[in-house]
N, CA, C, O and CB atoms as a CASP TS submission, in Angstrom:
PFRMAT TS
TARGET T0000
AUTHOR 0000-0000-0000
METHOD Language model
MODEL 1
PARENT N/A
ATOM      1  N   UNK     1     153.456 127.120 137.782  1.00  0.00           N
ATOM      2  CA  UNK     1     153.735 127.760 136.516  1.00  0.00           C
ATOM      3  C   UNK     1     155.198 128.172 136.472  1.00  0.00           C
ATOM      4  O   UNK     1     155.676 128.602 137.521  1.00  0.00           O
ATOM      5  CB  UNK     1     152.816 128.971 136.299  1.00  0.00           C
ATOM      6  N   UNK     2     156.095 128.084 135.215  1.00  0.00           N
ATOM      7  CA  UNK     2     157.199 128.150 135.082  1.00  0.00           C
ATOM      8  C   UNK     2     157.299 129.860 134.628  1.00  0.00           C
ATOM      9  O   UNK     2     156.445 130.533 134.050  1.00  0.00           O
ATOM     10  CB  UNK     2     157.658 126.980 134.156  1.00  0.00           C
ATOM     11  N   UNK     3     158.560 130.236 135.084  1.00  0.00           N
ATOM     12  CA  UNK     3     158.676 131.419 134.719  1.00  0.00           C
ATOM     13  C   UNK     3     158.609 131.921 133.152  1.00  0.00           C
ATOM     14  O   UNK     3     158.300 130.976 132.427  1.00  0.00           O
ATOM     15  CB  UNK     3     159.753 131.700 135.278  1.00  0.00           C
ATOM     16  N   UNK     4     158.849 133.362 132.308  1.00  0.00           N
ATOM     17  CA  UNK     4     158.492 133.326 130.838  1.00  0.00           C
ATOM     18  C   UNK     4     160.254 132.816 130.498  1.00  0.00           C
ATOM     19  O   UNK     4     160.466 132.448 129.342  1.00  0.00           O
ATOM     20  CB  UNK     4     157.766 135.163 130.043  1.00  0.00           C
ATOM     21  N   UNK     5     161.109 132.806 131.202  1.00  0.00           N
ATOM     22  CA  UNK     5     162.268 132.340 130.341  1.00  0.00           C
ATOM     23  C   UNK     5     162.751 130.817 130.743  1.00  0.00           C
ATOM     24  O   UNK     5     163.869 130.327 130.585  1.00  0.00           O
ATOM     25  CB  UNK     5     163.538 133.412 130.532  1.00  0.00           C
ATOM     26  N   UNK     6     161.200 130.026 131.489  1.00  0.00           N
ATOM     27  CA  UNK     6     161.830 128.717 131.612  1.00  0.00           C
ATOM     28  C   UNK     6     161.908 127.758 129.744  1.00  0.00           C
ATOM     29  O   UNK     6     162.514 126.732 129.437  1.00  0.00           O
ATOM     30  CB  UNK     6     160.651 127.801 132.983  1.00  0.00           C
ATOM     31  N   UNK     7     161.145 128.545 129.014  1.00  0.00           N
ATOM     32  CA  UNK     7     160.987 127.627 127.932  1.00  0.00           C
ATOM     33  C   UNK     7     161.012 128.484 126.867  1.00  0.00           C
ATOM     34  O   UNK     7     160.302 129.476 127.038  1.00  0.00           O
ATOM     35  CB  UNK     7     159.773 126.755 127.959  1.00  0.00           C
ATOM     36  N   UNK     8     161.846 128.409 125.377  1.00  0.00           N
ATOM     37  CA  UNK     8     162.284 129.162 124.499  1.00  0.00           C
ATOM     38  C   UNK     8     160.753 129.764 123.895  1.00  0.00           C
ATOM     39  O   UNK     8     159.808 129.157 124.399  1.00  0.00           O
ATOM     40  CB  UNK     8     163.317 128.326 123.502  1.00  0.00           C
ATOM     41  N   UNK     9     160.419 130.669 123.072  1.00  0.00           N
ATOM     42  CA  UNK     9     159.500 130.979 122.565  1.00  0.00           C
ATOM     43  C   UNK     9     159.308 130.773 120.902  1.00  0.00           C
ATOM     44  O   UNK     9     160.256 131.113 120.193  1.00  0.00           O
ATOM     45  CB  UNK     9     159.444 132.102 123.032  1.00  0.00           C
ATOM     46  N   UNK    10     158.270 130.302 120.359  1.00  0.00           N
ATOM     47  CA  UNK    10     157.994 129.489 119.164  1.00  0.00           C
ATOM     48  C   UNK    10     158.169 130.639 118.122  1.00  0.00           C
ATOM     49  O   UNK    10     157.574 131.704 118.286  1.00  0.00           O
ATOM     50  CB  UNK    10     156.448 128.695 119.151  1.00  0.00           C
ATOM     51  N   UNK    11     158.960 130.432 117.085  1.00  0.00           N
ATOM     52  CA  UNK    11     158.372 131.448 115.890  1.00  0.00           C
ATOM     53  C   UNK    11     158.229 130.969 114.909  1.00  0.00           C
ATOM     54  O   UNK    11     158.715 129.941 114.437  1.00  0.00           O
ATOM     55  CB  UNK    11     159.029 132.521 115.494  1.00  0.00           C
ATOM     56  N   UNK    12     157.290 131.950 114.375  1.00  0.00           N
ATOM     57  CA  UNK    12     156.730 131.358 113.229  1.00  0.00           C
ATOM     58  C   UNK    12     157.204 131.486 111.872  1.00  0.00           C
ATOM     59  O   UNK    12     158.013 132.355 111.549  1.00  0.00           O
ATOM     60  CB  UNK    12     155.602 131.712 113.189  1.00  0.00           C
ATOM     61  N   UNK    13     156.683 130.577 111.009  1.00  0.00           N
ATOM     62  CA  UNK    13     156.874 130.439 109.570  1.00  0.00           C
ATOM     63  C   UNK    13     157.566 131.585 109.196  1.00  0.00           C
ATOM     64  O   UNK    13     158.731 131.972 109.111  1.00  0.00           O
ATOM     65  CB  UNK    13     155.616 130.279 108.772  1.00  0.00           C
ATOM     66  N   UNK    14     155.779 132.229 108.888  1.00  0.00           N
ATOM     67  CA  UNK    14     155.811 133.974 107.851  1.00  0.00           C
ATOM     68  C   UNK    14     155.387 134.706 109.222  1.00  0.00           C
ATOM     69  O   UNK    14     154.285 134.468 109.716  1.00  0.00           O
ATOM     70  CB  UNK    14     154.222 134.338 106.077  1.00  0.00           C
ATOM     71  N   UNK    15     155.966 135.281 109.608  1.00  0.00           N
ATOM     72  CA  UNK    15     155.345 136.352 110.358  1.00  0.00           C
ATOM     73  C   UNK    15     154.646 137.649 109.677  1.00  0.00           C
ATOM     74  O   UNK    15     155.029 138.219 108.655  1.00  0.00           O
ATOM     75  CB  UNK    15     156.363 136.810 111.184  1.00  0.00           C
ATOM     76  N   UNK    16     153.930 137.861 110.196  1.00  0.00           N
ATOM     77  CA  UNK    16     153.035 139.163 109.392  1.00  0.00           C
ATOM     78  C   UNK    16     153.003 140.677 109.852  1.00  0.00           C
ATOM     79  O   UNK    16     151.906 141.111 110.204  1.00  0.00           O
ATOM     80  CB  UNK    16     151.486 138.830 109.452  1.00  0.00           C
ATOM     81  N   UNK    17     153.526 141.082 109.866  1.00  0.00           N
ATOM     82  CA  UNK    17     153.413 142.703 111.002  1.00  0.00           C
ATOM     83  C   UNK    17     152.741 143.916 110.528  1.00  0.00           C
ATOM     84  O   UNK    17     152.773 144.383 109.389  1.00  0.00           O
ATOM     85  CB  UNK    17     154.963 143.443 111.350  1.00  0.00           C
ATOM     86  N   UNK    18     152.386 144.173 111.126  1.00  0.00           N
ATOM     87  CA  UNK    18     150.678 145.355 110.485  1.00  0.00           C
ATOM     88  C   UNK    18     151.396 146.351 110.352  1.00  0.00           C
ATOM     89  O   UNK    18     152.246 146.651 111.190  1.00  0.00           O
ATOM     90  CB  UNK    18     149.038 145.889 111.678  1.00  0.00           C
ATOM     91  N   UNK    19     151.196 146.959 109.388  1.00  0.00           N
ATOM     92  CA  UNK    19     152.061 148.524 109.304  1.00  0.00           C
ATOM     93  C   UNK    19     151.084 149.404 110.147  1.00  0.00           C
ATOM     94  O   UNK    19     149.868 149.296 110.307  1.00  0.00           O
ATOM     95  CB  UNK    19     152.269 149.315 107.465  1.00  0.00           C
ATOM     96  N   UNK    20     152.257 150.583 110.786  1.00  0.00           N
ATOM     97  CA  UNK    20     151.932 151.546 111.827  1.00  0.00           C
ATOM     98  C   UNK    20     150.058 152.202 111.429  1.00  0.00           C
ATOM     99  O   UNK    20     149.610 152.622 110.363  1.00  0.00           O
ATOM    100  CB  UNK    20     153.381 152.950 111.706  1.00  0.00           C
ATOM    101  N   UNK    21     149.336 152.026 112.855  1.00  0.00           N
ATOM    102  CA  UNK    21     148.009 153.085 112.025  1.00  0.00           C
ATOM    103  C   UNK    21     148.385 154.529 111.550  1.00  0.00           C
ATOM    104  O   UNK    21     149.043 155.180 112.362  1.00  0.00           O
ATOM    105  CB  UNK    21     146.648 153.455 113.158  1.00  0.00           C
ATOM    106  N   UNK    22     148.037 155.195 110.237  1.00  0.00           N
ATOM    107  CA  UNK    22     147.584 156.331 110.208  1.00  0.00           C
ATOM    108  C   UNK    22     148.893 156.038 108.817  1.00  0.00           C
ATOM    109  O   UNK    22     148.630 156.838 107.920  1.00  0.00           O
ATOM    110  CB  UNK    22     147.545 157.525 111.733  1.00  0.00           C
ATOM    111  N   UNK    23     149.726 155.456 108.560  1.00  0.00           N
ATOM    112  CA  UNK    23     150.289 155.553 107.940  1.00  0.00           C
ATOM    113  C   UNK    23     150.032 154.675 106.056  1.00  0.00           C
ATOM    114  O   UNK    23     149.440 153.597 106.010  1.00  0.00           O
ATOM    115  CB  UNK    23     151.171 155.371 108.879  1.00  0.00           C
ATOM    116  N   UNK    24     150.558 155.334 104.741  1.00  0.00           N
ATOM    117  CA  UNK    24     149.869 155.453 103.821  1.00  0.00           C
ATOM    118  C   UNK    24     149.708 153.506 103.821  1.00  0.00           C
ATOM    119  O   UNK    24     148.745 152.945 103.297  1.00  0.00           O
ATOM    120  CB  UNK    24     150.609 156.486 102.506  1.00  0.00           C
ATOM    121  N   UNK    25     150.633 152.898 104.377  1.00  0.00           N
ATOM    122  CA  UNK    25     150.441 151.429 104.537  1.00  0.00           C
ATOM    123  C   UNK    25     149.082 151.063 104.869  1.00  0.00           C
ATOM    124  O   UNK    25     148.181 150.412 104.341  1.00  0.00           O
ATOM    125  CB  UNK    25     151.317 150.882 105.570  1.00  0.00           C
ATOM    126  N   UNK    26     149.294 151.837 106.132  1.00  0.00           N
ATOM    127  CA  UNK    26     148.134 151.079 106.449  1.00  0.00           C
ATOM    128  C   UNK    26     146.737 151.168 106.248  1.00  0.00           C
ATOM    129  O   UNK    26     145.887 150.458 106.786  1.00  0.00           O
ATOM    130  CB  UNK    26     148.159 150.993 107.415  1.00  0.00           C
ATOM    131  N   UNK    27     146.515 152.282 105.268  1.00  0.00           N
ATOM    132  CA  UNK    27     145.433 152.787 104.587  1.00  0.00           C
ATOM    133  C   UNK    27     145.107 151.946 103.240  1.00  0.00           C
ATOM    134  O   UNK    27     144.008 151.559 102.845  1.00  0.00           O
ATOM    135  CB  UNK    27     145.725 154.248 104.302  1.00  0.00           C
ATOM    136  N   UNK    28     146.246 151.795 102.714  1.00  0.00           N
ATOM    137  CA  UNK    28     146.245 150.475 101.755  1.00  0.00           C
ATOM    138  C   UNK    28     145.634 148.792 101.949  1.00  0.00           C
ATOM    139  O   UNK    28     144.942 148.053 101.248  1.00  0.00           O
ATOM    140  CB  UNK    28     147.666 150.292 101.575  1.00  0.00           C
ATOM    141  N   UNK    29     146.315 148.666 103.308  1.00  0.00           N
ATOM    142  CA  UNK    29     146.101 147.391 103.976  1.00  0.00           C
ATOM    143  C   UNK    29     144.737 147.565 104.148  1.00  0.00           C
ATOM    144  O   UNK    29     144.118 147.026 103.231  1.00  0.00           O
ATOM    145  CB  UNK    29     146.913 147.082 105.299  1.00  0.00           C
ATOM    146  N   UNK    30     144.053 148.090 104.937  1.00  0.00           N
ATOM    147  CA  UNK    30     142.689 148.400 105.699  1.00  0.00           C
ATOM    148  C   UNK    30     142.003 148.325 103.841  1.00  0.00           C
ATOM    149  O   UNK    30     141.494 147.235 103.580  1.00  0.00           O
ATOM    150  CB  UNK    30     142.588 150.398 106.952  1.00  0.00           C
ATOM    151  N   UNK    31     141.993 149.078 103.000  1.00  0.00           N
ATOM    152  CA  UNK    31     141.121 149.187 102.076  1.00  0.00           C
ATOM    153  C   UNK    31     141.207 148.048 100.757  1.00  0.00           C
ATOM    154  O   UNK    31     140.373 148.093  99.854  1.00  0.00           O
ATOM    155  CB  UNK    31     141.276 150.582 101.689  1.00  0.00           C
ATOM    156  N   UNK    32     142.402 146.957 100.774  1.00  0.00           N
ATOM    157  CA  UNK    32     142.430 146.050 100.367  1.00  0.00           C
ATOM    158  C   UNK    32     141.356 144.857 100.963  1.00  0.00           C
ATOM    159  O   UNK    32     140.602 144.081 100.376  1.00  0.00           O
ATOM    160  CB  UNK    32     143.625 145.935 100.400  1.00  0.00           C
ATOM    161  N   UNK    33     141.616 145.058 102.242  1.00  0.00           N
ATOM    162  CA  UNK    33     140.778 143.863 102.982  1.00  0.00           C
ATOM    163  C   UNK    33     139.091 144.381 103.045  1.00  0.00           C
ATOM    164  O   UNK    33     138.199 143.596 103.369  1.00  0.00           O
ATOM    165  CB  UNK    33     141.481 143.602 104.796  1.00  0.00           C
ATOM    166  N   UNK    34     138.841 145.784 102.691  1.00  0.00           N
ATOM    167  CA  UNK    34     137.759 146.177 102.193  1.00  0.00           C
ATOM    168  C   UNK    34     137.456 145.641 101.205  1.00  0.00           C
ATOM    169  O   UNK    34     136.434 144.964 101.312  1.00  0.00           O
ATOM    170  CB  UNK    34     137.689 147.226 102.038  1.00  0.00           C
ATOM    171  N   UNK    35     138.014 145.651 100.053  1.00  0.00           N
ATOM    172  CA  UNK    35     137.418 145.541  98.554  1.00  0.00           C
ATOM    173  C   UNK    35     137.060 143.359  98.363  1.00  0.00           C
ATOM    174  O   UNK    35     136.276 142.543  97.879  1.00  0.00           O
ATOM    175  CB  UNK    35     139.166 146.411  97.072  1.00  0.00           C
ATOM    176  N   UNK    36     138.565 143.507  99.318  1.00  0.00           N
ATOM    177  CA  UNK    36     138.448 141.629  99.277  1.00  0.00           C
ATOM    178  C   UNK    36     137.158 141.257  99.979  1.00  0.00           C
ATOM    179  O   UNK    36     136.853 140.079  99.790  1.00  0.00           O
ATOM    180  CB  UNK    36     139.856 140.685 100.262  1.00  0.00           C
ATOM    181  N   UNK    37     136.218 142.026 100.828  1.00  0.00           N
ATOM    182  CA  UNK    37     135.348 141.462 101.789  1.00  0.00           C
ATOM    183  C   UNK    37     133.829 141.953 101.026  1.00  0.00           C
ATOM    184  O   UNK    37     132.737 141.421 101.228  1.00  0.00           O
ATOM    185  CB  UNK    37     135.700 142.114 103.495  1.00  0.00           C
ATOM    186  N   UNK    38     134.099 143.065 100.144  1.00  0.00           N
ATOM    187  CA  UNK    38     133.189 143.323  99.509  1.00  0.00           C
ATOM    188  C   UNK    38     132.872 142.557  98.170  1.00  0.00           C
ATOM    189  O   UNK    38     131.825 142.355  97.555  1.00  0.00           O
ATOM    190  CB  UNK    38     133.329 144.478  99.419  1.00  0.00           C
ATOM    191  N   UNK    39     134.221 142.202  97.956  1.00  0.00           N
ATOM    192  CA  UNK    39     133.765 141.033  96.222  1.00  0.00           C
ATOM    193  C   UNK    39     133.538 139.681  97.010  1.00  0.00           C
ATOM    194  O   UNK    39     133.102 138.855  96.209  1.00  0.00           O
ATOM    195  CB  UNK    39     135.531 140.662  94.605  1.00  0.00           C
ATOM    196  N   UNK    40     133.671 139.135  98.290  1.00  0.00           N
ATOM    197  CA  UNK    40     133.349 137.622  98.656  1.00  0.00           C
ATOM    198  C   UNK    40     131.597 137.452  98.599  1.00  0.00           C
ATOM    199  O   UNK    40     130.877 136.488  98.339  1.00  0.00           O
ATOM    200  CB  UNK    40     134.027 137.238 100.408  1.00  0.00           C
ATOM    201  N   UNK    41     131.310 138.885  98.978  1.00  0.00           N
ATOM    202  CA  UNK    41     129.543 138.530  98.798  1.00  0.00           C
ATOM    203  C   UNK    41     129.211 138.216  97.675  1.00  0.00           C
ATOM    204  O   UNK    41     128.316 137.371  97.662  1.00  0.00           O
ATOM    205  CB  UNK    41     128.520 139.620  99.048  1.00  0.00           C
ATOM    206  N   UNK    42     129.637 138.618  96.505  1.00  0.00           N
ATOM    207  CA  UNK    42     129.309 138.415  95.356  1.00  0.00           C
ATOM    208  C   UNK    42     130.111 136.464  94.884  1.00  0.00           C
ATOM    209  O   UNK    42     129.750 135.777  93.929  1.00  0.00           O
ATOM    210  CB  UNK    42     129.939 139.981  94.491  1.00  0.00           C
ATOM    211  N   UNK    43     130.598 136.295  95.355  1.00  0.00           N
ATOM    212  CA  UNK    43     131.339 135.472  95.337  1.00  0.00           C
ATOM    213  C   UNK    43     132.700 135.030  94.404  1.00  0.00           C
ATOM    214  O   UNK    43     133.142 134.039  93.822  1.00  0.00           O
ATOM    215  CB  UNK    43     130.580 134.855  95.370  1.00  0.00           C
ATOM    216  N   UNK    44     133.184 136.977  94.761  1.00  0.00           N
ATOM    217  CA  UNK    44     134.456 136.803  94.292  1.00  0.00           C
ATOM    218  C   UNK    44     134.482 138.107  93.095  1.00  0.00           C
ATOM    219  O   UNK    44     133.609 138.973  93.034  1.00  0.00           O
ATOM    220  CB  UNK    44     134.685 135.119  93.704  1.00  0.00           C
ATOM    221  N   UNK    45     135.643 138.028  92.213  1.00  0.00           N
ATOM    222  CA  UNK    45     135.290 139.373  91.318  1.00  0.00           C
ATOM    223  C   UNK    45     134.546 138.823  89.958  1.00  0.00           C
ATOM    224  O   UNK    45     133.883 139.629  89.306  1.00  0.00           O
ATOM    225  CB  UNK    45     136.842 140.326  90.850  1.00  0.00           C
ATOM    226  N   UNK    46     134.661 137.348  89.492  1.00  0.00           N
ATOM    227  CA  UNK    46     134.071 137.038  88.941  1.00  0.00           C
ATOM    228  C   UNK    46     132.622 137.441  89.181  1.00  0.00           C
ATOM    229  O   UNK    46     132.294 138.376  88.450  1.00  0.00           O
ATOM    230  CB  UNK    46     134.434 136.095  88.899  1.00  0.00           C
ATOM    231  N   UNK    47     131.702 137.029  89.957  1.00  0.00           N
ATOM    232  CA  UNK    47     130.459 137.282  90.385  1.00  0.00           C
ATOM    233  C   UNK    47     130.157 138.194  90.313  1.00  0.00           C
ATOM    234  O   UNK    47     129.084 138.458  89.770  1.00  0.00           O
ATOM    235  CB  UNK    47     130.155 137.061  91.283  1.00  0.00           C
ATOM    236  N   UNK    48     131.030 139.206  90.872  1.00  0.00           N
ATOM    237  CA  UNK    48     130.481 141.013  90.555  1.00  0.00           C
ATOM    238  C   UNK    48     130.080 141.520  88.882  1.00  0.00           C
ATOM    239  O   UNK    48     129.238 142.210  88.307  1.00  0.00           O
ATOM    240  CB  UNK    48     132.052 142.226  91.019  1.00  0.00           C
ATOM    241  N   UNK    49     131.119 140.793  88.606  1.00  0.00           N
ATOM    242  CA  UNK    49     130.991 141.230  87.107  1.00  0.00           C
ATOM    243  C   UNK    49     129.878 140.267  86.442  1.00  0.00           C
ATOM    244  O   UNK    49     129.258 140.648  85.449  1.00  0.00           O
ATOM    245  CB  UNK    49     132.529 141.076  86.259  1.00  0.00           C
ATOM    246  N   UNK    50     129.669 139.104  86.983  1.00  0.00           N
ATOM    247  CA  UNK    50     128.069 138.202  86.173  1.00  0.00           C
ATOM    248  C   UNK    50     126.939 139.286  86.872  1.00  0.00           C
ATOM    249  O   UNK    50     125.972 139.685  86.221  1.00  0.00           O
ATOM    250  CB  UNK    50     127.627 135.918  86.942  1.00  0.00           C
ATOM    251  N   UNK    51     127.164 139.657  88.118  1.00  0.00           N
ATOM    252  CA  UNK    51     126.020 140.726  88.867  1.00  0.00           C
ATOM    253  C   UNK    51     125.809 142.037  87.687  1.00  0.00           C
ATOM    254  O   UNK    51     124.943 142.021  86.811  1.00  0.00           O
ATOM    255  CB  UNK    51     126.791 141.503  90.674  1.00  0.00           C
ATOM    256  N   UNK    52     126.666 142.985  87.869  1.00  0.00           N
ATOM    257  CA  UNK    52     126.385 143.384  87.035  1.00  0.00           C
ATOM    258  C   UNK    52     126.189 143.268  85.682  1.00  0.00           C
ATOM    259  O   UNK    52     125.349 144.036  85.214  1.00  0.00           O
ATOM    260  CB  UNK    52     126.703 143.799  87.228  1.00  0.00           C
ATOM    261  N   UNK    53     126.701 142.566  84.979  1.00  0.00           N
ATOM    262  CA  UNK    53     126.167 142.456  83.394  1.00  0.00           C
ATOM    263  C   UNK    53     124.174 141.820  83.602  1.00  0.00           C
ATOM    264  O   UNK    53     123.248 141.793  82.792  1.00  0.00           O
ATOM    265  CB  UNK    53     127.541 140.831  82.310  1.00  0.00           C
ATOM    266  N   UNK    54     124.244 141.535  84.629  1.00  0.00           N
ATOM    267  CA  UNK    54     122.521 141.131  85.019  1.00  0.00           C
ATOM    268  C   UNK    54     122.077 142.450  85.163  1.00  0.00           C
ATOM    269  O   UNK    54     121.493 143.121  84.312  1.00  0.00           O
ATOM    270  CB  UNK    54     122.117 140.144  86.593  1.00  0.00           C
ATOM    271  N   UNK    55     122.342 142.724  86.120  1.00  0.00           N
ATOM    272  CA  UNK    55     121.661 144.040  86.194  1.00  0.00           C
ATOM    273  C   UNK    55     121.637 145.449  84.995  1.00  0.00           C
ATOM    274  O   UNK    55     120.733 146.222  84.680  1.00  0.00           O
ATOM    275  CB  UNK    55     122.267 144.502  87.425  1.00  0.00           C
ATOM    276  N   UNK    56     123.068 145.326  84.552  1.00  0.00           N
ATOM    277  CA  UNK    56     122.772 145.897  83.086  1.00  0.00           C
ATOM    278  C   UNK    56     121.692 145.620  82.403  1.00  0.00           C
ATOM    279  O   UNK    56     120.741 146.392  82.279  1.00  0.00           O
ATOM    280  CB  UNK    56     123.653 145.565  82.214  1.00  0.00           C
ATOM    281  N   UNK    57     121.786 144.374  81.866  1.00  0.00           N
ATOM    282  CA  UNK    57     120.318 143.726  81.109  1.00  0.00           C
ATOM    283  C   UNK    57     119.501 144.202  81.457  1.00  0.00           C
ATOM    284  O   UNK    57     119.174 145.143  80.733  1.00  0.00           O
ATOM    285  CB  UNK    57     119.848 142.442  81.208  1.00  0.00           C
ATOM    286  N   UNK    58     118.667 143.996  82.609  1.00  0.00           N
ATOM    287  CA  UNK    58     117.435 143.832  82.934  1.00  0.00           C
ATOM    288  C   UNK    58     117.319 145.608  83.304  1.00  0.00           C
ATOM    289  O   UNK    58     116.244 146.152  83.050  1.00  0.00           O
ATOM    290  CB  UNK    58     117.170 142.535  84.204  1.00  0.00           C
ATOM    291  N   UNK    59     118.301 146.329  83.818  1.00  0.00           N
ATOM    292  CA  UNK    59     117.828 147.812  82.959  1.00  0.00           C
ATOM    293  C   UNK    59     117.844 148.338  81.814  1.00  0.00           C
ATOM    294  O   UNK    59     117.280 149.425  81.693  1.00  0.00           O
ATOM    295  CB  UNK    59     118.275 148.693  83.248  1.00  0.00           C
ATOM    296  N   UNK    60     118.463 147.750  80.701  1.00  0.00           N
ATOM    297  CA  UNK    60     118.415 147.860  79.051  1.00  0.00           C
ATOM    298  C   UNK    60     116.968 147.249  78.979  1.00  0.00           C
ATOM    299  O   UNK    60     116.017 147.914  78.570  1.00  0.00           O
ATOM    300  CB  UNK    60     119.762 146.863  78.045  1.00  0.00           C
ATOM    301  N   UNK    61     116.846 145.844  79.432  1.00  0.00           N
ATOM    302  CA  UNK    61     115.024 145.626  79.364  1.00  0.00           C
ATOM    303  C   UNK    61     114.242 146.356  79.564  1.00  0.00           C
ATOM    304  O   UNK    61     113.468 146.634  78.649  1.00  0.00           O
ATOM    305  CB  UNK    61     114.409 144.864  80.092  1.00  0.00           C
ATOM    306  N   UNK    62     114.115 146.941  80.761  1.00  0.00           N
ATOM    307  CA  UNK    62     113.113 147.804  80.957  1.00  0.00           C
ATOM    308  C   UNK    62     112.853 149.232  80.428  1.00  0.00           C
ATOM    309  O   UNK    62     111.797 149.860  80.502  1.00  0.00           O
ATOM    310  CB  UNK    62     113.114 147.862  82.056  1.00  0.00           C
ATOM    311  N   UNK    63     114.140 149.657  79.826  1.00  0.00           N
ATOM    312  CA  UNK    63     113.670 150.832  78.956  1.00  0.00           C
ATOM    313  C   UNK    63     113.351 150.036  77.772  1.00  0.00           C
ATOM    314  O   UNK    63     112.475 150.684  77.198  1.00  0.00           O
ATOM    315  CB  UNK    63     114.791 152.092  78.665  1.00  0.00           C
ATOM    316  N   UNK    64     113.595 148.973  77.099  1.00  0.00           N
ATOM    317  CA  UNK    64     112.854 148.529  76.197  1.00  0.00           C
ATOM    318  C   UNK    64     111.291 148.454  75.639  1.00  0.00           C
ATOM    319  O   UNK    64     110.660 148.831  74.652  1.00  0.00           O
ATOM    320  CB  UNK    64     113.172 147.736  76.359  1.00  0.00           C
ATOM    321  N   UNK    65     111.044 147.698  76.944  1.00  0.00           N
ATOM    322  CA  UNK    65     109.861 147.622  77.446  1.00  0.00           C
ATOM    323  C   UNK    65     109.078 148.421  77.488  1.00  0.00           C
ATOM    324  O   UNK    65     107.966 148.130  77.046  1.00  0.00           O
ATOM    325  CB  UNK    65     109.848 147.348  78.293  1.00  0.00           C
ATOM    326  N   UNK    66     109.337 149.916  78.094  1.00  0.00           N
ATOM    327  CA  UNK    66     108.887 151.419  78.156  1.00  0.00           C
ATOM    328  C   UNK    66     108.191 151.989  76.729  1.00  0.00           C
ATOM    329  O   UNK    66     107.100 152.522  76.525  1.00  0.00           O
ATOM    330  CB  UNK    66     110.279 152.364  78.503  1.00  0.00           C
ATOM    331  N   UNK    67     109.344 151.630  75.806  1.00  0.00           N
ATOM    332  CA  UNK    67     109.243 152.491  74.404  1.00  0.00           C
ATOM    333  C   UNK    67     108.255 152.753  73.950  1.00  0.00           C
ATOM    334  O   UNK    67     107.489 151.790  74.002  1.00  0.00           O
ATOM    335  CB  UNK    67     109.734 152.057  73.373  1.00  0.00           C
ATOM    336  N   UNK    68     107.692 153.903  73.346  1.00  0.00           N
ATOM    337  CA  UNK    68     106.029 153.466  72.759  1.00  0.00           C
ATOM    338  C   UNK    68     106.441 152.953  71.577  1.00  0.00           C
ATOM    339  O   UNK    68     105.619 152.500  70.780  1.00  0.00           O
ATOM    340  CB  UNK    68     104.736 154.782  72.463  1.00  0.00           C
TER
END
């Protein structure tokens, strides 16, 4: 094995660097990749919003339904 300065080191494109923990960055960062991981179940923000307008309905139905 060659030593770490037998061969230059690669850099990249975009480098990405995480802002410090605890700081308002990185509270941003952390709760972006929240909201992005929470609209993929739905499959995206489109979907959330076909989800709910369903689920709207079908509770406007059922008090319908109820009425005497």
């Amino acid at each position: 094995m060659g030593s770490s300065t037998s061969k230059p080191r690669k850099g990249h494109k975009n480098p990405q660097h995480l802002p410090k923990v605890g700081t308002p960055e990185n509270l941003e960062w952390r709760h972006k990749g929240e909201r992005d991981d929470a609209f993929k179940v739905f499959g995206g923000r489109t979907g959330a919003i076909i989800v709910a307008v369903l689920v709207a309905c079908a509770l406007v139905g059922l008090i319908l339904i109820n009425l005497p």
